[in-house]
Backbone bond lengths (Angstrom), bond angles and torsions (degrees), N, CA, C in turn:
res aa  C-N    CA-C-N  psi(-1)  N-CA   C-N-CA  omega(-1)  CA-C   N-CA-C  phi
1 X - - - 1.449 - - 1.526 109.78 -
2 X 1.437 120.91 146.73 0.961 124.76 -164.83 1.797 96.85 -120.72
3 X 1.828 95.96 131.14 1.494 114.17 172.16 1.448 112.73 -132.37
4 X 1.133 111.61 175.81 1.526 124.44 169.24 1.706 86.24 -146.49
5 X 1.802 81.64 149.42 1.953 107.14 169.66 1.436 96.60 -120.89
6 X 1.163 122.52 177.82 1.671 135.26 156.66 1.650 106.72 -157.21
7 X 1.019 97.70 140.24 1.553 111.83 -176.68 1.739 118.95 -141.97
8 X 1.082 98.04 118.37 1.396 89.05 170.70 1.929 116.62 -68.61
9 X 1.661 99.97 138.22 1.432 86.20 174.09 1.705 124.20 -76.96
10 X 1.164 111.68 -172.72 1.542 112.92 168.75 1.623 128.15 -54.75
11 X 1.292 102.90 -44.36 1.465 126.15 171.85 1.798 100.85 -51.76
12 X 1.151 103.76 -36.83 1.451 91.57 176.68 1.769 114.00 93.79
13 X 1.624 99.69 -14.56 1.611 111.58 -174.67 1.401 123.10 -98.46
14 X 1.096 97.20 -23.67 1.903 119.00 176.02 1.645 123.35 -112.81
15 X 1.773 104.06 143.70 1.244 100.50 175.71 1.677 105.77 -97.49
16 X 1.017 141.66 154.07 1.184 154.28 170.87 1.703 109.36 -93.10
17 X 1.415 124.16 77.69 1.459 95.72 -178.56 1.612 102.32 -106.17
18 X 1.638 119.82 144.01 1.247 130.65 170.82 1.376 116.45 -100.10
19 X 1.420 123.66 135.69 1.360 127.35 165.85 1.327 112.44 -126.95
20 X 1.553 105.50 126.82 1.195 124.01 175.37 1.672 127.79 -99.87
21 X 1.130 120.39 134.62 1.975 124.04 -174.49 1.654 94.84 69.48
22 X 1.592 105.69 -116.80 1.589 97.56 -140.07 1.691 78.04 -122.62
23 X 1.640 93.85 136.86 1.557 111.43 -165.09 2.058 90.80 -100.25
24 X 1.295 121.93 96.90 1.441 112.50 -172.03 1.318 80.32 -148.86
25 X 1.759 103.00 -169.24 1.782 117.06 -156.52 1.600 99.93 -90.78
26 X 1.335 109.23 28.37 1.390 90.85 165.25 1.812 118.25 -105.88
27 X 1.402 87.05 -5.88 1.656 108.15 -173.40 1.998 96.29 -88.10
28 X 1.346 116.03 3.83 1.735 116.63 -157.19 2.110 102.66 -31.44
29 X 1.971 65.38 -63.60 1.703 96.07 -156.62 1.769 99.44 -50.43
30 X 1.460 107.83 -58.13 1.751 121.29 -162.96 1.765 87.86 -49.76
31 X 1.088 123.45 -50.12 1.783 133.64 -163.91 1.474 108.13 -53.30
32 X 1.828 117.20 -40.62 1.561 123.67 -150.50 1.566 72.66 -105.18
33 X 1.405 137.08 -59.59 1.714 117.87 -177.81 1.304 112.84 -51.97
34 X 1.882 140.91 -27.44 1.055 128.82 -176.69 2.158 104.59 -59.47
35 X 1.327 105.95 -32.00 1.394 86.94 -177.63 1.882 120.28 -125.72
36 X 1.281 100.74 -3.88 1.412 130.82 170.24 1.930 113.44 -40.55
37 X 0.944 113.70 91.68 1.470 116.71 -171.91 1.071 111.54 122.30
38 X 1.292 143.19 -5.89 1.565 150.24 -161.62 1.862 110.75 -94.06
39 X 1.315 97.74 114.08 1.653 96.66 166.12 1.479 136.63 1.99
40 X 0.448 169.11 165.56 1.775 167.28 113.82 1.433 112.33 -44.13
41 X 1.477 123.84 128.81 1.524 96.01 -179.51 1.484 103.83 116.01
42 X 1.623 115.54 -43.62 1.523 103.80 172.34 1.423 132.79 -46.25
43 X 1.244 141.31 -178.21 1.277 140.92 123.02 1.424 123.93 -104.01
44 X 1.321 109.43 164.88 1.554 102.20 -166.20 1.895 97.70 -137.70
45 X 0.969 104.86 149.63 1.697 116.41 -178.61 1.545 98.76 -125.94
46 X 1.106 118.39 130.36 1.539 114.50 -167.45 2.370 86.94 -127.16
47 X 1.658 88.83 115.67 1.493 88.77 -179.96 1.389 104.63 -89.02
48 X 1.262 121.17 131.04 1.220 132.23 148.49 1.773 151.89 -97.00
49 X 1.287 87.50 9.28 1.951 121.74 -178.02 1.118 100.76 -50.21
50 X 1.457 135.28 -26.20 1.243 158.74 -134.10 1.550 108.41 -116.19
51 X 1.373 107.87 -32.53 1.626 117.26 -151.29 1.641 107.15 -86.96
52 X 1.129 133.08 108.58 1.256 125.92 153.58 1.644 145.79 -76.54
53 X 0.874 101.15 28.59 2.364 126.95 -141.77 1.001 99.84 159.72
54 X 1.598 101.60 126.86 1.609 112.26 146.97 1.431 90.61 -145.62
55 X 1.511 113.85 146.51 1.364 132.02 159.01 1.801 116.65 -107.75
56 X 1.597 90.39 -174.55 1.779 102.47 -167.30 1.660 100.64 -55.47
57 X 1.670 110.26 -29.68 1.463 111.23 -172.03 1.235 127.74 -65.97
58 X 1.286 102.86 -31.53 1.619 145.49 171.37 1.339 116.64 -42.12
59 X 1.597 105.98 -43.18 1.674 119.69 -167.95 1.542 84.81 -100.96
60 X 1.159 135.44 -58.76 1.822 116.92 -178.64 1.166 102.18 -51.79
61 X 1.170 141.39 -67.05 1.621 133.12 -172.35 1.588 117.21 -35.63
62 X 1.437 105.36 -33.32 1.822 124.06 -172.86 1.946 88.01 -83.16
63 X 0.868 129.29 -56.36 2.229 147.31 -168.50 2.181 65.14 -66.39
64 X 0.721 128.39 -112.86 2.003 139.07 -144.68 1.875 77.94 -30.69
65 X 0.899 136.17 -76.22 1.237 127.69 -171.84 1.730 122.63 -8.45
66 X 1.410 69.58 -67.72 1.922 115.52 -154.05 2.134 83.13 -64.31
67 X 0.833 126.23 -52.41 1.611 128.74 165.38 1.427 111.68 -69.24
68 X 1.062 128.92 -38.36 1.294 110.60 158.84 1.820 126.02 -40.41
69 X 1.541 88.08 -55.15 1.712 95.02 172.64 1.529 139.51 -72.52
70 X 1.572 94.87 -6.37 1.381 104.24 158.95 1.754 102.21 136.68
71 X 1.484 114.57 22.93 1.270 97.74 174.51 1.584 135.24 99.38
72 X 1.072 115.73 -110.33 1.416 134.47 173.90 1.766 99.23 -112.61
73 X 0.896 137.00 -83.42 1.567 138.27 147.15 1.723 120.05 -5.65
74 X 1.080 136.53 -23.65 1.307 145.07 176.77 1.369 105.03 -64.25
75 X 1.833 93.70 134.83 1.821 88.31 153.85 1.089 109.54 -127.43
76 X 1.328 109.25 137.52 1.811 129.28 -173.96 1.612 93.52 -150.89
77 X 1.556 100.56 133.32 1.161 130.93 -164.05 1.824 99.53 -119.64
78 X 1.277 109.20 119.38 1.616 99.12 152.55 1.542 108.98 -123.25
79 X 1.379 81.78 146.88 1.616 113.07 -176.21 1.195 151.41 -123.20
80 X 1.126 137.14 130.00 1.403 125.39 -158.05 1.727 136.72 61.30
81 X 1.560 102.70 22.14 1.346 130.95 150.17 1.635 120.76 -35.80
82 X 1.476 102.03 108.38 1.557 94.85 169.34 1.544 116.51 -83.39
83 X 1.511 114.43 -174.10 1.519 124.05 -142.71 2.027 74.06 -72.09
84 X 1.220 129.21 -27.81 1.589 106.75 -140.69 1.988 87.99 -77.91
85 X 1.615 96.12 -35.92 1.647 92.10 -167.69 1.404 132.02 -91.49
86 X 1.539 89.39 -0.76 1.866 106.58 165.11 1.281 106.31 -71.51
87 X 1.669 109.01 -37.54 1.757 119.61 175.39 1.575 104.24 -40.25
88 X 1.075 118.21 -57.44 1.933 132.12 -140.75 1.871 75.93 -94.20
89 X 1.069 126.94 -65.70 1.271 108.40 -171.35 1.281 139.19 -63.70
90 X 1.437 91.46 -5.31 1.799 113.71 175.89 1.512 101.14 -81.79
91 X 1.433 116.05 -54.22 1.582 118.25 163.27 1.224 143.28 -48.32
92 X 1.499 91.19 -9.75 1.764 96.67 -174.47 1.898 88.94 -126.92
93 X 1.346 100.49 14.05 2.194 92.31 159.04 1.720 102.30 72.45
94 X 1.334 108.30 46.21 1.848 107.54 -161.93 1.405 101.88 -83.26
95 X 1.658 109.92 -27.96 1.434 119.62 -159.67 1.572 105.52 -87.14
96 X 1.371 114.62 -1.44 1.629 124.60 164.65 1.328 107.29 -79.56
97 X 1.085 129.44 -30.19 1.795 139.13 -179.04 1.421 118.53 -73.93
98 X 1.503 104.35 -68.65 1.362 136.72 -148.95 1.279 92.84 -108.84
99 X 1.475 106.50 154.32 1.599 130.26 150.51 1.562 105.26 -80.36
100 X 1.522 112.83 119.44 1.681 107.57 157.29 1.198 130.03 -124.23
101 X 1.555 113.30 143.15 1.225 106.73 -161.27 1.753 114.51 -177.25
């Protein structure tokens, strides 16, 4: 079964969001409420250690984020990507966007 959490960290400056199983458009809504209402100004670390699937929807949902946080100026971190979804995000130019790691 597939979830997402979000947590603010301690620092008070970052969102923590986790995705669990397969990160696709059925997760849209749970994905845009994990950070939907949040300050301006945050950063966000999006874990993926978790993720077994990601699709094309997957990477717009990660791009709506990534503008949420400010664009070009945003920091959003993904993390804990295995070898298959560093693959797909290497293909789709993620490491021009995002911090990975």
């Amino acid at each position: 079964m597939s979830q997402i959490t979000s947590t603010l960290e301690e620092n008070g400056r970052e969102i923590l969001i986790r995705i669990r199983g397969r990160f696709d458009f059925s997760l849209h809504r749970a994905f845009r409420d994990a950070y939907r209402g949040q300050s301006s100004g945050l950063h966000y670390s999006v874990d993926l250690s978790g993720t077994e699937y990601l699709d094309s929807s997957a990477l717009g949902m990660l791009l709506l984020l990534r503008e949420h946080a400010g664009g070009d100026t945003a920091k959003v971190r993904l993390t804990g990507a295995s070898a298959e979804v560093l693959r797909l995000l290497a293909i789709a130019r993620f490491e021009q966007l995002f911090e990975l790691g």
